[in-house]
C-alpha positions as CSV (number, residue, x, y, z in Angstrom):
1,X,-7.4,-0.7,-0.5
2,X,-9.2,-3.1,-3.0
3,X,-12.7,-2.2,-3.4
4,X,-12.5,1.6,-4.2
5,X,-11.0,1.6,-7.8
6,X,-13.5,2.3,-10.1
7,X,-14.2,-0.4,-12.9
8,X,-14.5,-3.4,-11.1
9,X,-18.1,-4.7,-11.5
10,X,-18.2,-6.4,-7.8
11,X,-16.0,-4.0,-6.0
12,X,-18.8,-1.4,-7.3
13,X,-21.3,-3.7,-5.3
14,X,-19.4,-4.2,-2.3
15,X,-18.3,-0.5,-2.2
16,X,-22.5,0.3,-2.3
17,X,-22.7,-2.3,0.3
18,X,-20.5,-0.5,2.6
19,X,-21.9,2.9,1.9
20,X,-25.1,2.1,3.1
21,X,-23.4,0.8,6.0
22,X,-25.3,-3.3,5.0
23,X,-21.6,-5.0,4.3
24,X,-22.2,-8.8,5.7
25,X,-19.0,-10.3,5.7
26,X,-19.9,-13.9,5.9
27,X,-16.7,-15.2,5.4
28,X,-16.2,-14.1,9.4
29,X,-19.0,-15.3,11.1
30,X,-20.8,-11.9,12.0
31,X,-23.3,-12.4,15.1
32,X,-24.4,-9.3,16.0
33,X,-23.8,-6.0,16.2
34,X,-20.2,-4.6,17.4
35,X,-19.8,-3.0,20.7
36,X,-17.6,0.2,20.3
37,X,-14.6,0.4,22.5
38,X,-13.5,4.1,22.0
39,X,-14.4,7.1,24.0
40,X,-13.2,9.6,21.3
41,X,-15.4,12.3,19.6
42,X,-15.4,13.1,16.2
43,X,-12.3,13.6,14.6
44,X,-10.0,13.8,18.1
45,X,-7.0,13.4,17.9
46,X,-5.1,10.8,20.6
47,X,-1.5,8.9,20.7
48,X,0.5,7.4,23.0
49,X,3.4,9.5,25.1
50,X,6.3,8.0,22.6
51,X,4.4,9.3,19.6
52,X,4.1,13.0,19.1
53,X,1.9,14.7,15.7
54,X,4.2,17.6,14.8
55,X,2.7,19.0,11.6
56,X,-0.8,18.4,9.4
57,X,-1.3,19.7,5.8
58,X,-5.3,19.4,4.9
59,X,-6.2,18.5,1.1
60,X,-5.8,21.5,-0.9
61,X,-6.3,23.0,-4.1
62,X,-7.1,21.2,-7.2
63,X,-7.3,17.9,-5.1
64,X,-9.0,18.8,-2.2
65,X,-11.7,15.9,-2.9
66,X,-9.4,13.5,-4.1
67,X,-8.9,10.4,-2.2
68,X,-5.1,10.5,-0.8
69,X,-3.4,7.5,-1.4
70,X,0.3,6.2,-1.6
71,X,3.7,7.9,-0.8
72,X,6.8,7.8,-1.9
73,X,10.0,10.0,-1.0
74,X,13.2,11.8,-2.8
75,X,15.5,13.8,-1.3
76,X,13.7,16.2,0.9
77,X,10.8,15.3,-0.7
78,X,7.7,13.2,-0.2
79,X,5.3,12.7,-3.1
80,X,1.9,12.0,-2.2
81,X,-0.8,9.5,-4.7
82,X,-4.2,10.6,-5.1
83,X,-7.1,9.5,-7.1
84,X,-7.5,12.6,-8.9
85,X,-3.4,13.5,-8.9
86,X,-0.2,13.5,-7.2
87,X,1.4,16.1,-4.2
88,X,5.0,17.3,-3.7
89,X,6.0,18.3,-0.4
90,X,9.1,19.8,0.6
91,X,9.8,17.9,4.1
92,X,13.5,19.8,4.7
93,X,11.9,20.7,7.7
94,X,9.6,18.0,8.8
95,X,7.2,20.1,11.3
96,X,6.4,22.5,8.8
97,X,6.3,20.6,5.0
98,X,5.5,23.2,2.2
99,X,3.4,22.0,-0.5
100,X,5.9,22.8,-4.0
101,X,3.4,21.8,-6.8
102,X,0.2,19.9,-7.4
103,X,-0.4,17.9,-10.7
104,X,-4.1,16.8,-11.7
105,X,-4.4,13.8,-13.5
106,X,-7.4,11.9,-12.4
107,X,-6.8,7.8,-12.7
108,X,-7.2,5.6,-9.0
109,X,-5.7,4.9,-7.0
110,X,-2.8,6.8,-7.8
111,X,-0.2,4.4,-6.4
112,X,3.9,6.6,-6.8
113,X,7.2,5.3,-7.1
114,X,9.9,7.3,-7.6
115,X,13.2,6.6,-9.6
116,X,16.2,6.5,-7.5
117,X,17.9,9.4,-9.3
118,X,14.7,11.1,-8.1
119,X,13.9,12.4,-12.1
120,X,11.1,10.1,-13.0
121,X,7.7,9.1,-11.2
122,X,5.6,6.3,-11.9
123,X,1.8,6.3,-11.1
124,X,-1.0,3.4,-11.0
125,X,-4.1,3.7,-12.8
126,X,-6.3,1.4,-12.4
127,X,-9.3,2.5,-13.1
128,X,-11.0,2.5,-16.6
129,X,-10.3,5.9,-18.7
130,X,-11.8,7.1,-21.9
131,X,-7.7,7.5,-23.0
132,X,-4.4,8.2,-20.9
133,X,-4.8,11.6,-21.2
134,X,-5.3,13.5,-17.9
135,X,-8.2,15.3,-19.2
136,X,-9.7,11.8,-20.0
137,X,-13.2,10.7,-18.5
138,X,-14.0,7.4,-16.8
139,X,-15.5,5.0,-18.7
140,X,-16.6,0.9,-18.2
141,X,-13.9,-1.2,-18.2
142,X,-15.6,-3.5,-20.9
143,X,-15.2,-1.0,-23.4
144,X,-13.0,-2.1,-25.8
145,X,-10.9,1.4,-26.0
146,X,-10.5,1.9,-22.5
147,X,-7.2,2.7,-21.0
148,X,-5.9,1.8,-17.8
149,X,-1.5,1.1,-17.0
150,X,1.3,3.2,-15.7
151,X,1.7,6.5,-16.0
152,X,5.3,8.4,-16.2
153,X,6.1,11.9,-15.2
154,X,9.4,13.8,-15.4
155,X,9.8,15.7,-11.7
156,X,13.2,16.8,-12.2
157,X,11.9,20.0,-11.8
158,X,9.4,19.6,-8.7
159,X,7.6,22.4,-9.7
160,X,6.9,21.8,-12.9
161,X,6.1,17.9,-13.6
162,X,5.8,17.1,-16.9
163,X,3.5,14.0,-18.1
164,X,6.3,12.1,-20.5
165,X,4.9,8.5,-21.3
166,X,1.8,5.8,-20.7
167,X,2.0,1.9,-20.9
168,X,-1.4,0.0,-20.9
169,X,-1.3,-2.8,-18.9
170,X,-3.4,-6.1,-18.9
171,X,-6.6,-5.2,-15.7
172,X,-4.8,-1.7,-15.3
173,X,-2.2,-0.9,-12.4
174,X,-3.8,-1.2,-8.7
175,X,-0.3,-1.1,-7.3
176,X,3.0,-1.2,-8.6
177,X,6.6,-2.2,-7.6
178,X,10.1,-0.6,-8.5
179,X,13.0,-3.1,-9.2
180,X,15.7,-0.9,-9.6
181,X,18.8,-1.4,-12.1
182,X,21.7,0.6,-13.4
183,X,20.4,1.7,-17.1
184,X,17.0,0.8,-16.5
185,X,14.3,-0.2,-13.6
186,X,11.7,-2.5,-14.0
187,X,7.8,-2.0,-12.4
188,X,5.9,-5.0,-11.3
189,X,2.3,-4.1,-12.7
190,X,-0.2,-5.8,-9.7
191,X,-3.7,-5.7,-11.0
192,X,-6.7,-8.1,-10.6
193,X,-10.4,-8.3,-11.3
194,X,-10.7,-10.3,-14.6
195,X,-14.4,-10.6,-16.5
196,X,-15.2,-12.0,-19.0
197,X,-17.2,-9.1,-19.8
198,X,-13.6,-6.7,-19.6
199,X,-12.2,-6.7,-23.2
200,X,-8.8,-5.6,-21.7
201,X,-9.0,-8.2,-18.4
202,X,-9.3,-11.6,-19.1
203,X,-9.5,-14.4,-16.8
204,X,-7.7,-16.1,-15.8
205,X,-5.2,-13.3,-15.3
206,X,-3.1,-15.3,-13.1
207,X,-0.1,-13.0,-14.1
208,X,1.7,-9.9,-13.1
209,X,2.5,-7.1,-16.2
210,X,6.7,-6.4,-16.3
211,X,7.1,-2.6,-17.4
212,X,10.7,-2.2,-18.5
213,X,11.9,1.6,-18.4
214,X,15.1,2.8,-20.1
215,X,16.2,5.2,-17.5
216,X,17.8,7.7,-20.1
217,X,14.9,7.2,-22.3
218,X,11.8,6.8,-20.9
219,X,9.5,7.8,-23.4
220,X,10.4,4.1,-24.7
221,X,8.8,2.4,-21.8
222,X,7.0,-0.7,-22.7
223,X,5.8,-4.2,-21.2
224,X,8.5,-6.6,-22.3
225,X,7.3,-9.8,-20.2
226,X,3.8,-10.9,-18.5
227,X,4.8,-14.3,-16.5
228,X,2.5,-16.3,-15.1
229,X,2.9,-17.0,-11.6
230,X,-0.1,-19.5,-11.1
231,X,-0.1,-22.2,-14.0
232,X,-2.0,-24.4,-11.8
233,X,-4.3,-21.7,-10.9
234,X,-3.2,-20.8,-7.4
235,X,-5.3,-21.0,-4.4
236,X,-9.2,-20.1,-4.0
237,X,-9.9,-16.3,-5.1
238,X,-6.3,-15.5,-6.6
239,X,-6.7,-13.9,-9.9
240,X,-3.6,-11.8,-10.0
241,X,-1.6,-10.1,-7.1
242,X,-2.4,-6.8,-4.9
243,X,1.2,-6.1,-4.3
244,X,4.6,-7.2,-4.4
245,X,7.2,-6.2,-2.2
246,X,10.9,-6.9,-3.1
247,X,14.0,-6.9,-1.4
248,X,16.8,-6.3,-4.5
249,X,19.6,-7.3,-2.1
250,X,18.4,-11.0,-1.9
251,X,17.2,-11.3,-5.0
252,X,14.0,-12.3,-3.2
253,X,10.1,-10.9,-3.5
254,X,7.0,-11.1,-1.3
255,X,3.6,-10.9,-3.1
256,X,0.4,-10.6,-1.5
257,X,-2.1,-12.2,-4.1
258,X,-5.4,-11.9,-2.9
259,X,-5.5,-15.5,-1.7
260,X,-2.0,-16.8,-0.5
261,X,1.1,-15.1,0.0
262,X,4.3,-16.1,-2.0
263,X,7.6,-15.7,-2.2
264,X,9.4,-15.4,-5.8
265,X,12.6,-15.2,-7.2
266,X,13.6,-12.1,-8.8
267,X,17.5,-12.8,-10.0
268,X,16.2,-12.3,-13.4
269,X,13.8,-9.2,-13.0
270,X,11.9,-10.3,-16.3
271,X,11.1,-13.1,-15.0
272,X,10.4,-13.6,-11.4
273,X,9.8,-17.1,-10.2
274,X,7.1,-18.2,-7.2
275,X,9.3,-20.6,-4.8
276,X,7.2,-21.1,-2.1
277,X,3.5,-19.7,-1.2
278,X,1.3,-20.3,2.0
279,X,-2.6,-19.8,2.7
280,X,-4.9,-19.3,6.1
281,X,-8.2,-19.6,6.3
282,X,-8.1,-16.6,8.8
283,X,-6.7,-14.2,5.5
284,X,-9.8,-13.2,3.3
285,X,-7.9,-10.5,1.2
286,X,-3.8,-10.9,1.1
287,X,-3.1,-7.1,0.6
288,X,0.3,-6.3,0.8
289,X,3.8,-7.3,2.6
290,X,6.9,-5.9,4.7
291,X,10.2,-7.6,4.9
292,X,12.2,-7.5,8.3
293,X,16.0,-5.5,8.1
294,X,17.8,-8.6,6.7
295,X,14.6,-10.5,5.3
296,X,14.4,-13.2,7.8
297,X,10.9,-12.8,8.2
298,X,8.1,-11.1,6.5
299,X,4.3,-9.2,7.4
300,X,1.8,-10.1,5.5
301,X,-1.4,-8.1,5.6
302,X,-5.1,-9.2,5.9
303,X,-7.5,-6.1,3.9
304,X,-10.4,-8.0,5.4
305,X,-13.7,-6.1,3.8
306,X,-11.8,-4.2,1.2
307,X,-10.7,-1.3,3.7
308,X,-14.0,0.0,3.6
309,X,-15.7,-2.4,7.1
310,X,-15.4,-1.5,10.6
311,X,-13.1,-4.8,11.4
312,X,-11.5,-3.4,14.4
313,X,-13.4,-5.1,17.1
314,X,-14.6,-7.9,19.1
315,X,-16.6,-9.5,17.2
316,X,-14.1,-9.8,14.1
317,X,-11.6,-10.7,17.2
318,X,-7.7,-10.4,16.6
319,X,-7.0,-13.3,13.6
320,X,-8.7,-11.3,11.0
321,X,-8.3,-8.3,9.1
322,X,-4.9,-8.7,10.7
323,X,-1.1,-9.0,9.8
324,X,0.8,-12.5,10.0
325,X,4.1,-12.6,10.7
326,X,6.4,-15.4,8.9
327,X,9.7,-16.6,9.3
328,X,11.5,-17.0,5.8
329,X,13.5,-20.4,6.6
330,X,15.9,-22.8,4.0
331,X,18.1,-21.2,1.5
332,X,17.4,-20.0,-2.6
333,X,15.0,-21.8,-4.1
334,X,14.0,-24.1,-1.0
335,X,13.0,-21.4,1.1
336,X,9.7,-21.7,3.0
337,X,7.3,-19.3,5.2
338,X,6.9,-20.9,9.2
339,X,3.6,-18.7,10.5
340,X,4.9,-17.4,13.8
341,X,1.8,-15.2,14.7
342,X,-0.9,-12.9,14.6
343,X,-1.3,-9.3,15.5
344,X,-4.0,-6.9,15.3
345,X,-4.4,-3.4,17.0
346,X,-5.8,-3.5,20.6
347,X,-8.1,-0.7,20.7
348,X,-11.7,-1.4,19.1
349,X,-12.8,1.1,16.9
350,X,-16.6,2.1,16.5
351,X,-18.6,0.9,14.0
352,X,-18.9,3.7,11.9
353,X,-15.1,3.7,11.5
354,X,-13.4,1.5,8.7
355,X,-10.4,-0.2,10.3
356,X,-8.2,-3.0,9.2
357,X,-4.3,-3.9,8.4
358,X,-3.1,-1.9,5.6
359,X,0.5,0.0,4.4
360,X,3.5,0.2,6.4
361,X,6.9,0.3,6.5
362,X,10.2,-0.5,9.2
363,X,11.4,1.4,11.6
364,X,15.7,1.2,11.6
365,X,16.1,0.3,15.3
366,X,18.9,-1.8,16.1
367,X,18.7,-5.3,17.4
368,X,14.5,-5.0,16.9
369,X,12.3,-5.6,14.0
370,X,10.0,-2.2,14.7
371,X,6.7,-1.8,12.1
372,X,5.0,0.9,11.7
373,X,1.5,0.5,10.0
374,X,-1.7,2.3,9.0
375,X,-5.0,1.0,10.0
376,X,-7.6,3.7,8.3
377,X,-9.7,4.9,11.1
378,X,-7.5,2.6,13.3
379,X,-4.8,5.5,12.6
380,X,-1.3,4.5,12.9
381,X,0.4,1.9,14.9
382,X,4.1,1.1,16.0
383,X,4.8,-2.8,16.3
384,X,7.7,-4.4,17.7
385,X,7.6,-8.1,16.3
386,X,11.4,-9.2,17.2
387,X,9.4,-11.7,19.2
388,X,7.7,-13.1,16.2
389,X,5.3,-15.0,18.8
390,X,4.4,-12.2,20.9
391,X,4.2,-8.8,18.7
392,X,2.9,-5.7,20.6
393,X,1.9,-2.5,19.8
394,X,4.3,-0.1,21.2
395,X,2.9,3.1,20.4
396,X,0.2,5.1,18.4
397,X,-1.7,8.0,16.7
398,X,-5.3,8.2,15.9
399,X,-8.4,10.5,14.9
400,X,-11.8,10.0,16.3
401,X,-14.5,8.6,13.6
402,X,-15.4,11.0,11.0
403,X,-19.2,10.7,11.7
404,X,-20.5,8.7,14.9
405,X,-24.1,8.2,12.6
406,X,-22.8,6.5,9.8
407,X,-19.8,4.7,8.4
408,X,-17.8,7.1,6.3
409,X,-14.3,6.2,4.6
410,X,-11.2,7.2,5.7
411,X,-8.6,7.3,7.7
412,X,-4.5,6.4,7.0
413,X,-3.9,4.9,3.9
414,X,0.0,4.4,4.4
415,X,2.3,5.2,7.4
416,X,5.6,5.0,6.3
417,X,9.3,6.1,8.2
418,X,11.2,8.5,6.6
419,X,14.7,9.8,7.5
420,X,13.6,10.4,11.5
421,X,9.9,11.2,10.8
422,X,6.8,9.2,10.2
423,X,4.4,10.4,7.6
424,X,0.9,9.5,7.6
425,X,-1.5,9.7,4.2
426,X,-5.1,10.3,5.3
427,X,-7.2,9.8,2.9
428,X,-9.6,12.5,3.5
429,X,-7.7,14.7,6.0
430,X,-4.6,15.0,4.1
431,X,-0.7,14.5,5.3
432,X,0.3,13.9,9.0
433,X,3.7,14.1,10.3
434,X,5.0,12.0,13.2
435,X,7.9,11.6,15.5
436,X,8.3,8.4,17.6
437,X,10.8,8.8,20.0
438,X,11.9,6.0,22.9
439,X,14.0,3.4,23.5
440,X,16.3,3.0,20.8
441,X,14.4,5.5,18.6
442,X,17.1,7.8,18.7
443,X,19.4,6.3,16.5
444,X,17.6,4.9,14.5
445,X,15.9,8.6,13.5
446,X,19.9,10.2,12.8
447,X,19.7,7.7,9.7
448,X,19.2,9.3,6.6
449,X,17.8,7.8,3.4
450,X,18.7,9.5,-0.2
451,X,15.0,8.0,-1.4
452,X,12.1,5.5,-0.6
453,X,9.8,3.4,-2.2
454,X,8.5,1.2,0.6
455,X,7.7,-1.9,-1.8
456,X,11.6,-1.6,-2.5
457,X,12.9,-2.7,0.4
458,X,16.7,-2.6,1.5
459,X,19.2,-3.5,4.5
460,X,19.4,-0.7,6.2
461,X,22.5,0.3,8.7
462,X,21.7,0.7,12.0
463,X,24.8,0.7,14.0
């Protein structure tokens, strides 16, 4: 989601906008007003036969009205992003998750990565704070002193996280990326949203921040590169990336940069290098991306309207607010993204229901490239795209609008697949557990993962 972290002097206005339920999203040709396509009442729940709900946590405790966000997973354990904090949920039993500890620390989004030894979590902030502290206030991001960056926390004892380090970072942290290594790991800071009027966010800001962490000493964390990754500028509303996605095995990254996607080099973590990037005049906001099982192809995501619009109709039709799919064609360097198609979720959503492509992750099925996404109010889909040209939604789960008066935010932030189950963030509701089950479901739900950070991406086994 872009609009929603606090600090950004036109997200604040198009946030408003969408609040009072006015958002005109020119850039789309609006003519009208949507006809709503689904029967369901308030907050019921509905899913196709392959997908069954078999647990729900609600918000809780000292974050019960904070924004959910992110997730990343550990072990038997899934670590849920908040505006206001972070969750940690023992899944050893998926149908009934116990919640092990709760950590305030106000600072949104609240976007988690978690080490691969599972000791150290990471944590976006990217909205302006009067200091990194967690008791800090917001403040304006053109004061001079404010703080925005990467937070670390020690979880090596999940009940007891301790707050161990924070590294400012040029326009704050919206989302972050893990590139792991033996003695240390390195985060790609994404951030964006330069004014001139933002002491700490300069424009052009057509550059990522590069957080190196010494894994055995991470109280030394520090921002050892800032490469540019648009000398010339890039194309028409890039200023910065959303999020990167990379895929260690290849060497080989996929940003989303608000407006193109790209894919970089990362042999030398410090200083990735853009090979190739693409545009489409259908793509209003490139949000985020999702490599196939042997990074042939990639998803790209369209956040059409910020992830606060009701884009999940007929009248926005199925190019926008949408995912692309791309083949990744040549070799090192000379590699290039062929568009293949579009997809978009077939069932309209009303219009008090904010709905458009957002997180997801694969599902290991063998022979198939198998997606499975959050939509916010949309809920979450399953895609099979091994026919790049013909992708199809395959199965679902989703909640009824929050209010049939007025458009109110919400909905699943990320749907990602986790050692046989799929968990669902809601950002109002809380955590949803799935299980999708089917042809060649099966096996693909025996494979078991020792950790996952879904913007890390790796070959995964599936014989």
């Amino acid at each position: 989601m872009h609009i929603s972290a606090v600090g950004r002097r036109t997200r604040r206005a198009l946030q408003a906008a969408v609040v009072a339920g006015a958002l005109v999203i020119t850039s789309v040709g609006l003519a009208g007003p949507a006809t709503a396509q689904t029967d369901l009442g308030e907050n019921e729940i509905s899913h196709s036969k392959n997908v069954k709900p078999v647990a729900h946590i609600p918000r809780q405790g000292p974050l019960v009205n904070a924004t959910h966000s992110d997730l990343a997973f550990w072990g038997d354990y899934a670590i849920q992003g908040s505006y206001g904090g972070f969750t940690i949920y023992d899944v050893t039993k998926p149908r009934r998750p116990r919640i092990i500890s709760q950590f305030s620390c106000p600072g949104g989004q609240g976007d988690p990565t978690v080490s691969e030894d599972g000791k150290l979590l990471f944590f976006s902030v990217d909205s302006a704070r009067t200091d990194d502290s967690c008791a800090s206030d917001s403040t304006s991001p053109a004061d001079p002193d404010a703080w925005e960056g990467i937070r670390i926390f020690d979880i090596s004892d999940v009940t007891e996280p301790e707050y161990v380090k924070s590294i400012q970072t040029k326009c704050g942290s919206h989302t972050h990326t893990l590139v792991p290594g033996k003695d240390k790991a390195h985060l790609y800071v994404s951030s964006y949203g330069p004014d001139e009027a933002f002491p700490n966010c300069q424009p052009p800001h057509d550059s990522i921040s590069v957080v190196e962490v010494p894994l055995d000493d991470p109280e030394s964390a520090s921002v050892v590169a800032e490469p540019v990754l648009f000398p010339d500028g890039g194309a028409p509303g890039t200023a910065g990336c959303h999020d990167i996605t990379v895929f260690p095995q290849k060497d080989l990254a996929a940003g989303a940069c608000m407006g193109q996607g790209v894919l970089m080099n990362i042999s030398d973590p410090v200083a990735p290098k853009v090979i190739t990037t693409v545009s489409d005049p259908n793509f209003a906001f490139w949000h985020s991306a999702t490599f196939n099982n042997d990074a042939s192809r990639v998803i790209f995501t369209d956040e059409l309207g910020g992830g606060g619009a009701p884009t999940c109709n007929e009248r926005i039709g199925p190019e926008r607010g949408a995912d692309s799919i791309f083949d990744i064609t040549g070799v090192g360097d000379n590699r290039k993204l062929k568009f293949r198609s579009y997809f978009k979720i077939p069932r309209h959503q009303a219009d008090t229901e904010n709905c458009v492509a957002h997180n997801g992750s694969l599902i290991p099925v063998k022979d198939r490239d198998i997606f499975v996404q959050s939509w916010y109010q949309g809920g979450v889909s399953i895609v099979d795209f091994t026919d790049p040209d013909n992708p199809a939604e395959i199965g679902y789960f989703e909640r009824g609008p929050i209010s049939e008066d007025q458009l109110t935010g919400g909905g699943s932030w990320s749907a990602y697949w986790y050692n046989g189950f799929v968990y669902s963030s809601d950002m109002t509701k809380g955590l949803d557990v799935l299980r999708v089950k089917g042809r060649g479901f099966g096996k693909a739900n025996k494979i078991r993962l020792d950790y996952l950070n879904a913007q890390t991406q790796y070959s995964i086994t599936k014989d």
